[in-house]
C-alpha positions as CSV (number, residue, x, y, z in Angstrom):
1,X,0.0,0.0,0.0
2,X,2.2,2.4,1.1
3,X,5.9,2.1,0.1
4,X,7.6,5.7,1.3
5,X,6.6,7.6,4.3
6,X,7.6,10.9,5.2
7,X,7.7,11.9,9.4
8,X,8.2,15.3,10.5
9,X,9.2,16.1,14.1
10,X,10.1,19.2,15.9
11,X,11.5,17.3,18.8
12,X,8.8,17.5,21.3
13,X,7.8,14.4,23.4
14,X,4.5,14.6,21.4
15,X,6.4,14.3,18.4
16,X,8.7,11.6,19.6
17,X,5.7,9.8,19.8
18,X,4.3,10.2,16.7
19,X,7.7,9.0,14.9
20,X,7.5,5.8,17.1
21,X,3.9,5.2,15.3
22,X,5.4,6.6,12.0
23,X,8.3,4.1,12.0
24,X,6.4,0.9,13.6
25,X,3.6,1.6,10.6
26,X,6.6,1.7,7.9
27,X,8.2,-1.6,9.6
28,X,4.4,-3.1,9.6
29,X,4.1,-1.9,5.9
30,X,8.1,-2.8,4.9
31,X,7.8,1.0,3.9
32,X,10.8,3.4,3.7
33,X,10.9,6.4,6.0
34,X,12.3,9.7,5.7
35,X,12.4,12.2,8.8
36,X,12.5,15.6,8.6
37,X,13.1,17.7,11.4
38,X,12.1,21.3,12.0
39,X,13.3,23.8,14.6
40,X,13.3,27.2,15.1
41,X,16.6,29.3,13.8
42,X,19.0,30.6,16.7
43,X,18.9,33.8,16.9
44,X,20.0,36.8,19.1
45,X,16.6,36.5,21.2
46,X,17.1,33.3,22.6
47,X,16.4,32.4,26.4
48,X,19.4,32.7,29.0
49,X,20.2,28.8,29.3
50,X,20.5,29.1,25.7
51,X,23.8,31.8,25.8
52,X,26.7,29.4,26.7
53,X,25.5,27.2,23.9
54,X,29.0,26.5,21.9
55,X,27.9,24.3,19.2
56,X,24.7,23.6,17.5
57,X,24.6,20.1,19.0
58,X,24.5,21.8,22.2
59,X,22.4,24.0,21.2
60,X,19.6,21.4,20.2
61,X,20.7,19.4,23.5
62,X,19.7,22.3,25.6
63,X,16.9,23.2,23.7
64,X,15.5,20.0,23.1
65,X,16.9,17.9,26.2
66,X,14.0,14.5,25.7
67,X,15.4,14.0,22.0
68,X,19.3,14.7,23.5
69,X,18.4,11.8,25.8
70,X,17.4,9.3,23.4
């Protein structure tokens, strides 16, 4: 039925589980998967914790700590 499907996250735990569903409906299906995520550019506005941030992995780890744990 369906032979490609396309998951896109933004990192949140409501979004983590959706791409648990996405990928155990393309292993059910033997469907490929491609994930896209989307976060917001850093910019000069960003929250306090967010200032010490040295690289963009640490960036996303601080601002996205549930998908650095995983």
């Amino acid at each position: 039925m369906y032979k490609h499907i396309l998951i896109a996250t933004d990192g949140s735990s409501l979004a983590q589980n959706a791409v648990a569903t996405g990928v155990a409906l393309a292993h059910a299906l033997g469907a490929c998967i491609t994930v896209l995520m989307v976060t917001e550019p850093p910019t000069n506005l960003v929250p306090g914790t967010m200032i010490g941030a040295t690289s963009e992995d640490e960036h996303d780890s601080q601002l996205y700590p549930d998908v650095a744990a995983a």
